[in-house]
N, C-alpha and C positions, 0 to 999 in steps of 0.2 A: 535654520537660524543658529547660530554661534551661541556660547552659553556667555560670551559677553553682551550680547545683543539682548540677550533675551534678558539678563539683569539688569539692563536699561529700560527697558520695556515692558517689563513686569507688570504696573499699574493697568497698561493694556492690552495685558494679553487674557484671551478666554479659558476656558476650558478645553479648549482642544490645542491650542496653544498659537492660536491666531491673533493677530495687530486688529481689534475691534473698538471704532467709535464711538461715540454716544449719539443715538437716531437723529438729533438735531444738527449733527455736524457731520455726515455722513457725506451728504450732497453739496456739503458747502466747500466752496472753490479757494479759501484763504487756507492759510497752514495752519492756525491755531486752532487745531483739531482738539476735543479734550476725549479723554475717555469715557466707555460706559460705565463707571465704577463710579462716575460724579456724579453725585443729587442736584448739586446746583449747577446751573451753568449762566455765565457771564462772559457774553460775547460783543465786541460792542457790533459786529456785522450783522447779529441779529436780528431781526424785526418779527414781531409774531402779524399776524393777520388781524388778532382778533384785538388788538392794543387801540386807543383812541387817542395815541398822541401823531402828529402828522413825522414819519419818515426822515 
């Protein structure tokens, strides 16, 4: 990776110096991937299982 690339990508890069997700967004098929560095996540593609509002 380029050291320009990787100053763009800083937020998600790990410790080994890998482009890493946040588990919730890993398998998700839209591009507004966020990083593992984020507590909150606000997706609107979303949907939890265990939520009781209808989809």
């Amino acid at each position: 990776m380029s050291k320009k690339r990787k100053e763009e990508w800083v937020f998600f890069l790990n410790d080994r110096g890998r482009i890493t997700y946040n588990a919730l967004c890993r398998k998700c098929v839209y591009n507004c991937k966020q990083s593992f560095r984020a507590a909150v996540i606000v997706c609107p593609h979303y949907h939890s299982k265990r939520s009781n509002r209808p989809p």
